[in-house]
Every structure is written in structure tokens, then in C-alpha cells.
C-alpha positions as CSV (number, residue, x, y, z in Angstrom):
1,X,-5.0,97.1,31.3
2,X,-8.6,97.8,30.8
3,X,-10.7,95.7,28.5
4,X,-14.0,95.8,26.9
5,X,-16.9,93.5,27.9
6,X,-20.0,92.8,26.6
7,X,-22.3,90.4,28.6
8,X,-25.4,88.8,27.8
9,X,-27.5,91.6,28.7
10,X,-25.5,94.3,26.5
11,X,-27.9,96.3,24.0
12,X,-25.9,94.6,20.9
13,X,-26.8,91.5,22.0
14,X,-30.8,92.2,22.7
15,X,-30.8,93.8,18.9
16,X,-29.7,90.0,18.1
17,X,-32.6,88.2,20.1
18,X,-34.5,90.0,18.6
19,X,-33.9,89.3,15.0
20,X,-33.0,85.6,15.9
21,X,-36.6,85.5,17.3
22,X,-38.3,87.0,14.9
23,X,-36.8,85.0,12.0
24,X,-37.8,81.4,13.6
25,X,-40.9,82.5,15.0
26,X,-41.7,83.4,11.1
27,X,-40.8,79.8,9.9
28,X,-43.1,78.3,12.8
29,X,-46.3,80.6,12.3
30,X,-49.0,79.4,10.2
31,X,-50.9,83.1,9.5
32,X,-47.7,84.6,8.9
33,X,-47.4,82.5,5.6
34,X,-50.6,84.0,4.2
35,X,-49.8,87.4,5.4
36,X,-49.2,90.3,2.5
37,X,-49.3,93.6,1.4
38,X,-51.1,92.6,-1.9
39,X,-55.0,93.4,-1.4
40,X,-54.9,89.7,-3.3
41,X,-53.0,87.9,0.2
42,X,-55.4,86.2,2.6
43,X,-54.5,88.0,5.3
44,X,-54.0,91.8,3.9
45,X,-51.5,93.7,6.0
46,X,-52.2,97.3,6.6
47,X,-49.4,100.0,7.3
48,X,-51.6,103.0,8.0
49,X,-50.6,103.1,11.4
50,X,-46.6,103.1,11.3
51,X,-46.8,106.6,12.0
52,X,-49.2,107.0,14.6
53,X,-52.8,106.4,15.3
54,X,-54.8,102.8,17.0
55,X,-57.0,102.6,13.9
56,X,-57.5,101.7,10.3
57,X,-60.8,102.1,8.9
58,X,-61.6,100.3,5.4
59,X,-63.8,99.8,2.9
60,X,-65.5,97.4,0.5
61,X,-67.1,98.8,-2.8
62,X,-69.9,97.0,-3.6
63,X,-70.5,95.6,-7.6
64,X,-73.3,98.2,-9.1
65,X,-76.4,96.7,-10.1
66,X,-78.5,98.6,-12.3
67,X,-79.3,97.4,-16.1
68,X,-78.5,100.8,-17.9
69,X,-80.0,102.4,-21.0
70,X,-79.9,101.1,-24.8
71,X,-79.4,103.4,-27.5
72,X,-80.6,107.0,-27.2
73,X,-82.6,106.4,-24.1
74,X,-82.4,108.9,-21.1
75,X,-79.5,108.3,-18.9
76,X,-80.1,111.3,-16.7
77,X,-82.6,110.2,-13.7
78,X,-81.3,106.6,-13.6
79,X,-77.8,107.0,-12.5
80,X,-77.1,104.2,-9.8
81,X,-75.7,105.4,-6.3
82,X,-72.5,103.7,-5.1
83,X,-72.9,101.2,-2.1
84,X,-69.8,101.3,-0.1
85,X,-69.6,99.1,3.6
86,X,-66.8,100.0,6.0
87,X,-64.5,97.9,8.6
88,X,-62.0,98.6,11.0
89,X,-58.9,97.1,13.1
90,X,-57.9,98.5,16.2
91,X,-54.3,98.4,17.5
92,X,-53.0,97.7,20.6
93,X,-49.6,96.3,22.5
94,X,-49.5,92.4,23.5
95,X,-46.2,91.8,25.9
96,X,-44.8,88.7,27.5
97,X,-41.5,87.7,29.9
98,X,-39.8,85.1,31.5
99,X,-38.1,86.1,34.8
100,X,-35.2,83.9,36.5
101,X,-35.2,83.0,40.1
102,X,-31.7,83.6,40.6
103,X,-28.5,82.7,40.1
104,X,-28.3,80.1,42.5
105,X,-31.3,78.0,40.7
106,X,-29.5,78.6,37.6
107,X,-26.5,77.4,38.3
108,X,-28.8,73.6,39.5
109,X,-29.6,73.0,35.5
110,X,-27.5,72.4,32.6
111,X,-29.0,75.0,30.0
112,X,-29.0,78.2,29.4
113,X,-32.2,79.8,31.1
114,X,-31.5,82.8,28.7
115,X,-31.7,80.3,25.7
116,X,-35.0,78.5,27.1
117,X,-36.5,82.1,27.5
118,X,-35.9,82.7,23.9
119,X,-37.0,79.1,22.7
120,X,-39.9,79.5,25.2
121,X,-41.0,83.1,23.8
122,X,-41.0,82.2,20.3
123,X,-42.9,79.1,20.9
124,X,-45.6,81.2,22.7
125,X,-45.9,84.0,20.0
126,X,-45.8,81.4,17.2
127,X,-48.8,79.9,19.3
128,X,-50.6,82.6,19.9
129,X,-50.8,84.1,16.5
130,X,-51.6,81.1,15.1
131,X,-54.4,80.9,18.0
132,X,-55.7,84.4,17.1
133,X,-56.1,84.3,13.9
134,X,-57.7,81.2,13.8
135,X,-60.2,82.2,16.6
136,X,-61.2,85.3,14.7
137,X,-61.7,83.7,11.0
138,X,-63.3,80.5,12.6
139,X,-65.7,83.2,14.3
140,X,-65.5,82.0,17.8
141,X,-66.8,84.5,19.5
142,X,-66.8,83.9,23.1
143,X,-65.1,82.3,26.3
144,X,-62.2,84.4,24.3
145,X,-60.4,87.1,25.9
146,X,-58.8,90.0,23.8
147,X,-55.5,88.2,24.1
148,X,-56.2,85.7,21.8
149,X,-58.6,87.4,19.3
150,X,-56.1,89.4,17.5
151,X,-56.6,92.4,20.0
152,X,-60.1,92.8,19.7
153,X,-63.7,91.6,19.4
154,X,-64.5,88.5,17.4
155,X,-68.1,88.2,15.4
156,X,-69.8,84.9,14.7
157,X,-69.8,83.3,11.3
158,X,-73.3,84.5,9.9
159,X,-75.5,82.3,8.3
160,X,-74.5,82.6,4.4
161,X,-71.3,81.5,5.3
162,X,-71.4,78.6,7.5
163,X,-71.9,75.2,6.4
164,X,-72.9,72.3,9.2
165,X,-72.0,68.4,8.5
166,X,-75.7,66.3,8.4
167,X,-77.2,68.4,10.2
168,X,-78.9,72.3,10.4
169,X,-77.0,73.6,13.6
170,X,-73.8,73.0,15.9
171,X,-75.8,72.4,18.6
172,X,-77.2,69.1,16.6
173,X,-73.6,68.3,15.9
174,X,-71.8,65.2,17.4
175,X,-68.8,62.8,16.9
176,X,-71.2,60.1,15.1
177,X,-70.7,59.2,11.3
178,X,-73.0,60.7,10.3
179,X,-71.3,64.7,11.4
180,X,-67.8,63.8,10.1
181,X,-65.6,65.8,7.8
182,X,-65.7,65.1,4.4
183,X,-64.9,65.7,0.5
184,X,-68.5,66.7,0.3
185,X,-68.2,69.6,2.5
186,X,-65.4,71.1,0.7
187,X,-67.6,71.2,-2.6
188,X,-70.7,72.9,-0.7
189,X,-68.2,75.4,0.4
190,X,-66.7,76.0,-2.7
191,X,-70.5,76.3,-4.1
192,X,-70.9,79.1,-1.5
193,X,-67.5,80.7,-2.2
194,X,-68.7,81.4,-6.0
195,X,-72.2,82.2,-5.5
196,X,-72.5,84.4,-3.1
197,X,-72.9,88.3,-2.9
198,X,-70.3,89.3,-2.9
199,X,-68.7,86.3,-4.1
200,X,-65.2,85.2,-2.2
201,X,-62.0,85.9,-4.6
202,X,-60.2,83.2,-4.9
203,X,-55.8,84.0,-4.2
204,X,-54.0,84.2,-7.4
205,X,-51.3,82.0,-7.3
206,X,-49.0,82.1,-10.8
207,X,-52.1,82.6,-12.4
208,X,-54.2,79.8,-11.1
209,X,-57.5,81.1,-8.7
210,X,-56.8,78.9,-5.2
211,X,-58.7,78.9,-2.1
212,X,-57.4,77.6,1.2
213,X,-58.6,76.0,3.7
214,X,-58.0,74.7,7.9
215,X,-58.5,71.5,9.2
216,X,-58.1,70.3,12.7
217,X,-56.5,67.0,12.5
218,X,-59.2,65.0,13.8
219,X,-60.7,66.5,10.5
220,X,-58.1,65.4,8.7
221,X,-58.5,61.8,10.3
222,X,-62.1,61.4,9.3
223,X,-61.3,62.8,5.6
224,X,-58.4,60.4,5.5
225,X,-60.3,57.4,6.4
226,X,-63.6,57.9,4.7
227,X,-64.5,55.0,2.7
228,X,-67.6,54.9,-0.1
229,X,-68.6,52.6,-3.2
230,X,-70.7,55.7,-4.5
231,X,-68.5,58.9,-4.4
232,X,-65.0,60.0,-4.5
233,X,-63.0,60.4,-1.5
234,X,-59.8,61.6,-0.5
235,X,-58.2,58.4,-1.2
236,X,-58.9,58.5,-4.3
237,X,-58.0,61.8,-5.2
238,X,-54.4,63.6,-6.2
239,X,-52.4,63.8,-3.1
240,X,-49.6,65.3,-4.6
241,X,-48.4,68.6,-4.9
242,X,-47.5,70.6,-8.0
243,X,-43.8,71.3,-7.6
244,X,-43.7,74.3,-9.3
245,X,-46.4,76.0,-6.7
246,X,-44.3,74.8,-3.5
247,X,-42.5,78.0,-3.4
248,X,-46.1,79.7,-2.7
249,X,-47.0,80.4,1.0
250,X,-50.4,78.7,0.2
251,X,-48.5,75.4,0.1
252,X,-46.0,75.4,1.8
253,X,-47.0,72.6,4.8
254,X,-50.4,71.9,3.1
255,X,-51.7,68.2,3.3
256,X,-52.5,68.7,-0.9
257,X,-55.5,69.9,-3.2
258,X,-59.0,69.3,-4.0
259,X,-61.2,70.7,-6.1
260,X,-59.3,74.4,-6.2
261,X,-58.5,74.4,-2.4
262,X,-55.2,73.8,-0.7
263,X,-55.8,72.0,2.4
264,X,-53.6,72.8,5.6
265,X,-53.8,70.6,9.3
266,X,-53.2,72.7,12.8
267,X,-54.1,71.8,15.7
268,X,-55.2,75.2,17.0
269,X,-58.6,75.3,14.4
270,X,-60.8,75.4,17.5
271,X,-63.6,73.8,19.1
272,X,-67.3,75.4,18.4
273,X,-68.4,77.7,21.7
274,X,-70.5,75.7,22.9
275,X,-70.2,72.2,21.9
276,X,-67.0,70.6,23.0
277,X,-67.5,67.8,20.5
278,X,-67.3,70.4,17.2
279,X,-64.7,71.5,15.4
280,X,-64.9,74.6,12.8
281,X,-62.7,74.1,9.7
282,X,-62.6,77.4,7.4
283,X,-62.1,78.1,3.9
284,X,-60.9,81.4,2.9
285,X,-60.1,83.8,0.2
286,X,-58.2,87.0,-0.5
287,X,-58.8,89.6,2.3
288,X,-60.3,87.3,4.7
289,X,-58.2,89.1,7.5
290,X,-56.2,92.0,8.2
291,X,-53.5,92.7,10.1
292,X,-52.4,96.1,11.4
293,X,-48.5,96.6,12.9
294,X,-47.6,100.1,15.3
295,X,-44.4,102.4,14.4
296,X,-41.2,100.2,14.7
297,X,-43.2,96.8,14.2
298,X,-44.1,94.6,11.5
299,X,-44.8,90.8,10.0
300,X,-40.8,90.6,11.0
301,X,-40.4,92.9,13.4
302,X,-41.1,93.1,17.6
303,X,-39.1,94.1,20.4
304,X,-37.0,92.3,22.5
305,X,-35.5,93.3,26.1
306,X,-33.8,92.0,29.2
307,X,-33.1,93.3,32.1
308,X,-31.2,92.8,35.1
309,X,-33.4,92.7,38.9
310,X,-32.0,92.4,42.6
311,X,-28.5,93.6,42.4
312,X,-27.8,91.4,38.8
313,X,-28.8,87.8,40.2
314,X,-32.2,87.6,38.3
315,X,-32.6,88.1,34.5
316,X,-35.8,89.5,33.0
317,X,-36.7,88.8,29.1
318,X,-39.4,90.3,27.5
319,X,-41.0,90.6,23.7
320,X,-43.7,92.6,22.6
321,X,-45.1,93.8,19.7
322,X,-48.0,96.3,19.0
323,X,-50.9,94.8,16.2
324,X,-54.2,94.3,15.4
325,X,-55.9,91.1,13.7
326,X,-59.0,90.5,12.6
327,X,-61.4,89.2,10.4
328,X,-62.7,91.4,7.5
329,X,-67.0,92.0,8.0
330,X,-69.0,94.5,6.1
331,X,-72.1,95.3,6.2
332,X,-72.9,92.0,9.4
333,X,-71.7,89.7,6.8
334,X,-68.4,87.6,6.9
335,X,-66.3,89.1,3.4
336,X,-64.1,86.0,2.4
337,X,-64.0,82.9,5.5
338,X,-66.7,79.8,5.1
339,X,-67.4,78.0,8.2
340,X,-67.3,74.6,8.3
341,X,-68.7,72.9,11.5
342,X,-68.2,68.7,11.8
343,X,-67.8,66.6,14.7
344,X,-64.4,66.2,16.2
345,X,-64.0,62.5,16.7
């Protein structure tokens, strides 16, 4: 009698890895929660290149300035050129694997190696997107390689949109007091948001204008525990949330609101480049990034693949996916992320 059989390595079940991944690396991925096809989402996802091509070139239309004409006065000669900046995301294919020792060693432990290469892949892409984007809109840009910048090159924060705690550079910056993250900050970024040209736009969220912002949680430890007799702090402000925004992916996990921004903890918001006792928090906007996704991939889709080596005693398990992240830049200015550097006591 013969019988059918379908192992661990058959192609049914690798289509299953793959959507099993896939759907819990979502739910553990910060960026992935502000990722949308909406020009309006913070991180704006662009599908130019499911059909071929490594690059997606965009641009930003800037507001006209001119005062026009009253009345009957002469419009011809005073027409106003359009002033249009351009950016770009390059694509590009990022791939990991586990590989067993053998048979042998696996029969020493008591778990599945093929389970722990799943677990273990998802926890590393969840990571590394999360480390990416946060290394790109935080503007670190170097002792980086390509790997964790979103695929390509990463641009400093310029000077309209960074914001230093007490102080008029990072360098100057240290765990004291005096450098610590506070309610303070988020107002003078919020200033900057709204003032400058061109100003950030805010995410529409059921109607409401909300920015968001990324705190590293020794950030979040200094804004926690900030006392003063003269200003507010966030003790005394609203923790709470507004139940009927939960649902929205600009709070879902956030630590609550102040002032207009939705305030979210990771631990991957980075250290400055060069001063190991900075942190940079960000606010952002719509558009602060884009994302980019290859034919056959997407915000939920990347492939999956094992493979047999050494006559069936080791198993090889791979995921990959082909992208591009980055943060948007026109004309050598940042379009939607402040900078926020503060000691990291």
C-alpha cells in the first residue's frame, strides 16, 4: 500500500511558515504600525516597484509664494515658477538563515530546532525593522552599515530640525540634570513642527491632527520622574488614552498624549554617533519615511524556505524579503522627523 507523506520540509508547509511569520512578526514591529498607502501614514509605502525596477523617485511640491495682482492689474510677466524638490528609495534584497548541526544534536534538546528557527527569525526581522527605521528617522548616520539603515544611506538631522536638551550641540550633551528629557522639549518641537518651511503635517486621525513621537526608555524615566513647583510635568498631565482612538496604529502601545503627540517607548531609539551618553528621541509627521517592497513582497509579505544539506541530516531555514526604507529629504532638509537629542541617564 503506498501512502502519501508530507514532512516538514514539504512546499505546503514552507507556504505556512511563511504566513505564520509574517503575521506575528507584524504584531511585534513598531514601524509596521505606522506603515500605509495613504500619502497621510507616517511611513508612506510605495508600490512602484512590484513590477520591476530598484528605484522610486518622488517629489515634494513646494507652497507658491508670490502676492498676485488686484483688480485689473497685469497678470502676464508675474506668473510664479513652480518649485518642485525630488527624493528617492532604492531597493534591494536582505536574507537571513538558521542552519542545524545535525540530527544527532537535535535529537540532545527538547524543542523543535525548526520551531526556534521560526521564533528566532521573526524576532530578528521584527528587530531589525524596528532598528532601521529608527536609525534612518533619528538620522544616525554613521558606524551604520546598509543592513540596518533600511538598505541604504542615512543623512544627519539638519539643523532646522534638531532640538538639543540645555545645551547648543550633542557633543555638550551629558547624563546631568540639567540634559534630561522633558515636557518642555516636546513643546519646542511641536513649535518647530508648525513653523517651519515647509511646515510638518500632522497624521489625521478620525479627524483630529496627531503627531507622534519615540522615546528610549531611559527618556521615558527622566519624563516620568521629573518634578517642578513652576511648570507642568508629566505627572501631572492626562495619562490616559481616548478609547475611541485605540483602534488607530498611532496608539496602539503608546505610553499616552501631550500637547497633540502620542508618545511611544522602544528601546531601539538609538544612541547619538558620537556620544555614547545621548539618546535622540523623534517626532514625526505624515511622510516622514518611505518604504518601497520588490515583486512578490510587501508590509505582509517575504519569503520563506528550508532546505535539506548532507544527505537530509541538517535543515536550512531562510527568510528574505526585497525593500527599501528611508527617510524622506528634499532639497538637504529633513521633510517631517524633529530630532530630539537628551542625555540617556
Amino acid at each position: 500500500m503506498s501512502t502519501s507523506e508530507y514532512s516538514v520540509n514539504h512546499a505546503m508547509a514552507r507556504q505556512e511558515w511563511s504566513a505564520t511569520l509574517m503575521k506575528e512578526m507584524l504584531e511585534d514591529t513598531y514601524c509596521f504600525r505606522f506603515m500605509g498607502t495613504s500619502a497621510s501614514a507616517p511611513i508612506h509605502i510605495k508600490n512602484e516597484l512590484k513590477e520591476s525596477g530598484y528605484k522610486v523617485t518622488f517629489g515634494l511640491r513646494m507652497q507658491l509664494s508670490g502676492k498676485g495682482r488686484i483688480g485689473d492689474a497685469t497678470l502676464e510677466g508675474h506668473e510664479e515658477a513652480l518649485t518642485i524638490y525630488t527624493d528617492s528609495v532604492i531597493i534591494d534584497q536582505l536574507r537571513h538563515a538558521v542552519r542545524t548541526h545535525g540530527r544527532a544534536s537535535e535529537q540532545r534538546v527538547p524543542f523543535s530546532t525548526r520551531e526556534e528557527a521560526k521564533d528566532g527569525l521573526k524576532d530578528w526581522w521584527s528587530r531589525r525593522m524596528d532598528v532601521s527605521w529608527l536609525n534612518q528617522i533619528c538620522g544616525i548616520d554613521s558606524g551604520q552599515s546598509l543592513e540596518y539603515t533600511g538598505l541604504q544611506a542615512v543623512s544627519a538631522p539638519d539643523s532646522d530640525h534638531h532640538i538639543f536638551s540645555g545645551e547648543d550641540s550633542e557633543a555638550s550633551l551629558s547624563d546631568s540634570a540639567n540634559n534630561q528629557f522633558t515636557l518642555t522639549l516636546i513643546d519646542e518641537a511641536i513649535e518647530k513642527a508648525k513653523t517651519l518651511d515647509p511646515l510638518i503635517r500632522a497624521i489625521n486621525v478620525k479627524g483630529s491632527k496627531k503627531f507622534v513621537m519615540m522615546l528610549h526608555p531611559n527618556q521615558v524615566k527622566d519624563l516620568r520622574t521629573e518634578y517642578s513647583t513652576s511648570k507642568i510635568t508629566w505627572f501631572d498631565t492626562q495619562r490616559a488614552l481616548v478609547e475611541g482612538e485605540k483602534e488607530s496604529g498611532i496608539y496602539n502601545g503608546s505610553l499616552g498624549e501631550y500637547n497633540g503627540v502620542v508618545l511611544h517607548e522602544s528601546e531601539n531609539v538609538p544612541l547619538a554617533p558620537n556620544n555614547s551618553q545621548v539618546r535622540r528621541a523623534v517626532l514625526f509627521g505624515a511622510q516622514s519615511a518611505v518604504c518601497a517592497f520588490g515583486k512578490g513582497y510587501s508590509k505582509g509579505s517575504m519569503n520563506w524556505v528550508e532546505e535539506l544539506f548532507d544527505y537530509e541530516n541538517q535543515l536550512g531555514v531562510s527568510s528574505g524579503c526585497i525593500m527599501g526604507l528611508k527617510k524622506t529629504r528634499f532639497n538637504n532638509k529633513d521633510l517631517a522627523t524633529i530630532v530630539v537629542s537628551t542625555g540617556a541617564g
